[in-house]
C-alpha atoms as an extended CHARMM CRD file, in Angstrom:
* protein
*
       115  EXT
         1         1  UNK       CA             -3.5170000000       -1.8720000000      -20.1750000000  PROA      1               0.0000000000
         2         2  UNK       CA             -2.4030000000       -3.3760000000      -17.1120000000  PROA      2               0.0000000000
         3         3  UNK       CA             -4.6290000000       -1.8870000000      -14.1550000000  PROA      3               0.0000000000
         4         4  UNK       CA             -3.9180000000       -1.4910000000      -10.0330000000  PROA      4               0.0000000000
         5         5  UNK       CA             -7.0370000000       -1.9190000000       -8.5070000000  PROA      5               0.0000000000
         6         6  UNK       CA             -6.6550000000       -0.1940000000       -4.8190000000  PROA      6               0.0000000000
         7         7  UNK       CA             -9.4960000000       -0.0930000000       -2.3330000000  PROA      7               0.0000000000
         8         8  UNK       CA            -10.0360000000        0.2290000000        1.3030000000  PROA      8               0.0000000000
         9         9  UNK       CA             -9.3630000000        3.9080000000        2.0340000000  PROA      9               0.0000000000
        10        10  UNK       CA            -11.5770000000        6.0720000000        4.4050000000  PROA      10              0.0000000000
        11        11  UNK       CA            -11.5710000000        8.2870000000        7.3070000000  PROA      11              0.0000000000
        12        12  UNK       CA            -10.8630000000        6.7260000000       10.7690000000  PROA      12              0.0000000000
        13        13  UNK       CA            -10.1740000000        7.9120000000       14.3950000000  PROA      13              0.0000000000
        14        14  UNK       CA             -6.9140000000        8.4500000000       15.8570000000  PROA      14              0.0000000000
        15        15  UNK       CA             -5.9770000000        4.9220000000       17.0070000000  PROA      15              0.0000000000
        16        16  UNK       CA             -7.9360000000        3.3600000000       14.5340000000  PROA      16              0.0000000000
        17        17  UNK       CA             -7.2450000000        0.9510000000       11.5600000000  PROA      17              0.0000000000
        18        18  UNK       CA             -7.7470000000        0.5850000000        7.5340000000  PROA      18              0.0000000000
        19        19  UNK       CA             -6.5150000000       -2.1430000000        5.5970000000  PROA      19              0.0000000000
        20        20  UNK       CA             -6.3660000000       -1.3240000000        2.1200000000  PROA      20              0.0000000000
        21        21  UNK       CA             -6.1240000000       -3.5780000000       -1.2790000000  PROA      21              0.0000000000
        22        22  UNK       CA             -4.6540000000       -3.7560000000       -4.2340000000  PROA      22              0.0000000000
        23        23  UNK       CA             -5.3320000000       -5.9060000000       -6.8880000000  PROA      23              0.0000000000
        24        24  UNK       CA             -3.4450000000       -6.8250000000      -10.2780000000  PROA      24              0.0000000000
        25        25  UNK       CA             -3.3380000000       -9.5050000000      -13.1970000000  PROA      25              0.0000000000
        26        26  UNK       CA             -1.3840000000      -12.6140000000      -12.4600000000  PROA      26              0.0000000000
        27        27  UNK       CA              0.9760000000      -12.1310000000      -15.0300000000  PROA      27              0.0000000000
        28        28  UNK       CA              2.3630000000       -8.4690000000      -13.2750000000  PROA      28              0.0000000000
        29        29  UNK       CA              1.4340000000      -10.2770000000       -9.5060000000  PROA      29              0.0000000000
        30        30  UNK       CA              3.5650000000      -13.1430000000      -10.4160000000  PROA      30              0.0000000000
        31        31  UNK       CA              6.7700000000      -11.6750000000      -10.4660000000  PROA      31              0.0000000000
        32        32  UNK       CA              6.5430000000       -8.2230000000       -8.9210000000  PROA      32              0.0000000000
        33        33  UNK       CA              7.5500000000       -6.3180000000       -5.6340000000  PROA      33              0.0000000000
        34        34  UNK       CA              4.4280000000       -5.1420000000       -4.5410000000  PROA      34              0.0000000000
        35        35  UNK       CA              5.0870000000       -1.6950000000       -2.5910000000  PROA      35              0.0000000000
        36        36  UNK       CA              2.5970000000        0.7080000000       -0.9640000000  PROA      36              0.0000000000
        37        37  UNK       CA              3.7290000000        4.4010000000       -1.1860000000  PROA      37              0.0000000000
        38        38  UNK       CA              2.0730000000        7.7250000000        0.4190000000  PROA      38              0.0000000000
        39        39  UNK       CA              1.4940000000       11.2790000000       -0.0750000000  PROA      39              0.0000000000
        40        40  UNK       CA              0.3110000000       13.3630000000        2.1510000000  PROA      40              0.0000000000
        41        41  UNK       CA             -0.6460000000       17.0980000000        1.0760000000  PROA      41              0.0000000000
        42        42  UNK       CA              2.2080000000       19.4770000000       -0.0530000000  PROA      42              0.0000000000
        43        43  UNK       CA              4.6430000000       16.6720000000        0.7080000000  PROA      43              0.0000000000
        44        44  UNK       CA              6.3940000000       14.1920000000       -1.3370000000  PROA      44              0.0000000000
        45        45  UNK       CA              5.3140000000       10.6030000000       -1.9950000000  PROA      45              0.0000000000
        46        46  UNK       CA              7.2720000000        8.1940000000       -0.2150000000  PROA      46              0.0000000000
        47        47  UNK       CA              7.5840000000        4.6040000000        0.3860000000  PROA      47              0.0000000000
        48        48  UNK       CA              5.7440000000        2.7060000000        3.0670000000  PROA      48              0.0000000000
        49        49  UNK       CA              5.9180000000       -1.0780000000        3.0270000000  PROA      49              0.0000000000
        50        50  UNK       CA              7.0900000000       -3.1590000000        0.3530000000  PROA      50              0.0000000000
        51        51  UNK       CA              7.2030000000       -7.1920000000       -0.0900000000  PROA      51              0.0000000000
        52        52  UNK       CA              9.0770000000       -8.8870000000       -3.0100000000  PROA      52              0.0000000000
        53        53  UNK       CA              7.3990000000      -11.9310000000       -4.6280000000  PROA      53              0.0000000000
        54        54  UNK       CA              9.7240000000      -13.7990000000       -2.5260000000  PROA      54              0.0000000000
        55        55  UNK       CA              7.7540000000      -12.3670000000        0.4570000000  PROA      55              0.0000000000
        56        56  UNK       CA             10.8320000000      -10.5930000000        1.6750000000  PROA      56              0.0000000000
        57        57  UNK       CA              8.9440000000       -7.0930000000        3.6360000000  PROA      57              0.0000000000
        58        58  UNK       CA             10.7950000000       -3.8480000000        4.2300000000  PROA      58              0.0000000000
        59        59  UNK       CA              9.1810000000       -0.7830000000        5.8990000000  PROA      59              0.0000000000
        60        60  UNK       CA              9.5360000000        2.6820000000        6.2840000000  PROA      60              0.0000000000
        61        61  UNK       CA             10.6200000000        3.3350000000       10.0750000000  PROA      61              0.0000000000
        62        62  UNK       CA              7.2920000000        5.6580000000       10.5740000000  PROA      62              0.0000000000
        63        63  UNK       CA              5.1920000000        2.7000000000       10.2170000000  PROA      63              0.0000000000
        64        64  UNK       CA              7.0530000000       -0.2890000000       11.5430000000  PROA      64              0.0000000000
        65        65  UNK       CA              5.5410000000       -2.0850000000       14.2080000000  PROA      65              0.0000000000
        66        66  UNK       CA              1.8720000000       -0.5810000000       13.1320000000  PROA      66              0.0000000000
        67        67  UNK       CA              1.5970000000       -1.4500000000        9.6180000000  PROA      67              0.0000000000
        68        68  UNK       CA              1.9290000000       -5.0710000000        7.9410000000  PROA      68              0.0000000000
        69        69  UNK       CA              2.0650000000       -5.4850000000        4.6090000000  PROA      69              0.0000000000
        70        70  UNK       CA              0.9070000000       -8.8460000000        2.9750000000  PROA      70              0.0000000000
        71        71  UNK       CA              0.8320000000      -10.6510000000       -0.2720000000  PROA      71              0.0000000000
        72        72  UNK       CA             -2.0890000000      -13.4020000000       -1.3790000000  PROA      72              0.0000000000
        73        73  UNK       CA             -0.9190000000      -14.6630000000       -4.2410000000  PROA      73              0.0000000000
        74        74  UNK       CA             -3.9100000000      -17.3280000000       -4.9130000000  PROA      74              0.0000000000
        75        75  UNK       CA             -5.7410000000      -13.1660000000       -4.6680000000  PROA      75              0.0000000000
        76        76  UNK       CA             -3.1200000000      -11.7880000000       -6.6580000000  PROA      76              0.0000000000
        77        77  UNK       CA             -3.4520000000       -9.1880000000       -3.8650000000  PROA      77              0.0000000000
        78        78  UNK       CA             -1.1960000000       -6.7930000000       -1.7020000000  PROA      78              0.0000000000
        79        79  UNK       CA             -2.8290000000       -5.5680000000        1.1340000000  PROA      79              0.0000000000
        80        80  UNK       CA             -1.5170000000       -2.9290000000        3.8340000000  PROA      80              0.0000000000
        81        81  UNK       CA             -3.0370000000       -3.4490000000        7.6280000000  PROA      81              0.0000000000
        82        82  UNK       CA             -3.0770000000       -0.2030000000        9.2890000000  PROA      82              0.0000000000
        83        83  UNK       CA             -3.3110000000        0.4110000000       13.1510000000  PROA      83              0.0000000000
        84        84  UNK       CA             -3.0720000000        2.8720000000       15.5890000000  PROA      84              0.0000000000
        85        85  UNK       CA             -3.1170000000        5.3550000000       13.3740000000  PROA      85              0.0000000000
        86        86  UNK       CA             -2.2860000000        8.7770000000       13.6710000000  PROA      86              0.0000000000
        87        87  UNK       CA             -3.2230000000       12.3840000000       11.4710000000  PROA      87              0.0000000000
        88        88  UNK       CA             -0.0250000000       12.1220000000       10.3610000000  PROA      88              0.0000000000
        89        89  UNK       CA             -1.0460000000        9.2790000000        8.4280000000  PROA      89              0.0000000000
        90        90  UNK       CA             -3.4160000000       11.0690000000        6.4290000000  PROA      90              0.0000000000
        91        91  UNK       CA             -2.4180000000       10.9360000000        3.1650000000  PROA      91              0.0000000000
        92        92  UNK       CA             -3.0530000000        9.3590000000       -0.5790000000  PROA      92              0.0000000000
        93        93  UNK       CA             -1.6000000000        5.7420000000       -0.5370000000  PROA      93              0.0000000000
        94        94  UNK       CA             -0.4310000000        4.5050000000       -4.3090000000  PROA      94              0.0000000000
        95        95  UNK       CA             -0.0650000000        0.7420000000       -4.9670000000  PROA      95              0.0000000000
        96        96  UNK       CA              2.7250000000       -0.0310000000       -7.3700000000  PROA      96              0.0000000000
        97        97  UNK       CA              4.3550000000       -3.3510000000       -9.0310000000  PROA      97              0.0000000000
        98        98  UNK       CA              7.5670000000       -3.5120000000      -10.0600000000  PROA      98              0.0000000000
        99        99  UNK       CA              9.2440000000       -5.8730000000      -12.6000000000  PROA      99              0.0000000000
       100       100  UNK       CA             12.0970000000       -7.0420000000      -14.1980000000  PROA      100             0.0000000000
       101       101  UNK       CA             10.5810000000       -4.2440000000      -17.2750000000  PROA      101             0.0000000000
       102       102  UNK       CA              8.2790000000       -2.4330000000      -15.9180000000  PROA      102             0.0000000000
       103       103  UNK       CA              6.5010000000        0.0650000000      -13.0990000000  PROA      103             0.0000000000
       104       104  UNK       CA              2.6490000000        0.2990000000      -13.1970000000  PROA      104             0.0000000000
       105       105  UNK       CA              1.0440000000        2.4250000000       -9.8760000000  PROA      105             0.0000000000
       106       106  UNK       CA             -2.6850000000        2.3690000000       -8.9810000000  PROA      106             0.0000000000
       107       107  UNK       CA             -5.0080000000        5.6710000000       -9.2300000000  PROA      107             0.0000000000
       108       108  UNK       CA             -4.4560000000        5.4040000000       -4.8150000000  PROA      108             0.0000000000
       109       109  UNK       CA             -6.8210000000        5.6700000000       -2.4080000000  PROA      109             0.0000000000
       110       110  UNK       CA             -7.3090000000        7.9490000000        0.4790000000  PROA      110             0.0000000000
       111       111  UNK       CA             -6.7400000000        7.4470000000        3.8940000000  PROA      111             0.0000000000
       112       112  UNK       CA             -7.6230000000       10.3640000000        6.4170000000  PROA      112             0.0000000000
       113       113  UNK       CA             -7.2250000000        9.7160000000       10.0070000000  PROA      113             0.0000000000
       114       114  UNK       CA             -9.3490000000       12.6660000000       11.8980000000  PROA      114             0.0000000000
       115       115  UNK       CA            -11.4500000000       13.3070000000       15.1730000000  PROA      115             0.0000000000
């Protein structure tokens, strides 16, 4: 069973920062896009940074120029830096791989960003 282990997730200040984790086998890390995704309550999960195994990045236009996602491949790791965060970035963040075959998502991890 291949297994998405996410971490990092807690509450914060407005203007603070997380950076969360997410782990995988080398075998899925290899060769997948590694993309963090978000829901926040009563709203739909959507994408917020992705990077190929190339290291090619894309971002959702909410977060660009405050989030940065990064790969460690020596890690097999994705992580997502957070910064000046906002409530509206409260939310459940999902790690997922993708390959040529196959989808596999983390059990996510929540971020709440509160006074």
């Amino acid at each position: 069973q291949v297994q998405l282990v996410e971490s990092g997730g807690g509450l914060v200040q407005p203007g603070g920062s997380l950076k969360l984790s997410c782990a995988t086998s080398r075998f899925i890390f290899t060769t997948a896009t590694m993309t963090w995704y978000r829901q926040a309550p009563g709203k739909q999960r959507e994408l917020v940074a992705a990077v190929t195994s190339g290291g090619t990045t894309n971002y959702a236009d909410s977060v660009k120029g405050r989030f940065t996602i990064s790969r460690d491949n020596a890690k097999n790791t994705v992580y997502l830096q957070m910064n000046s965060l906002t409530p509206e970035d409260t939310a459940i963040y999902y790690c997922n791989a993708r390959t040529v075959r196959n989808s596999y998502w983390g059990q996510g991890t929540q971020a709440t960003v509160s006074s």
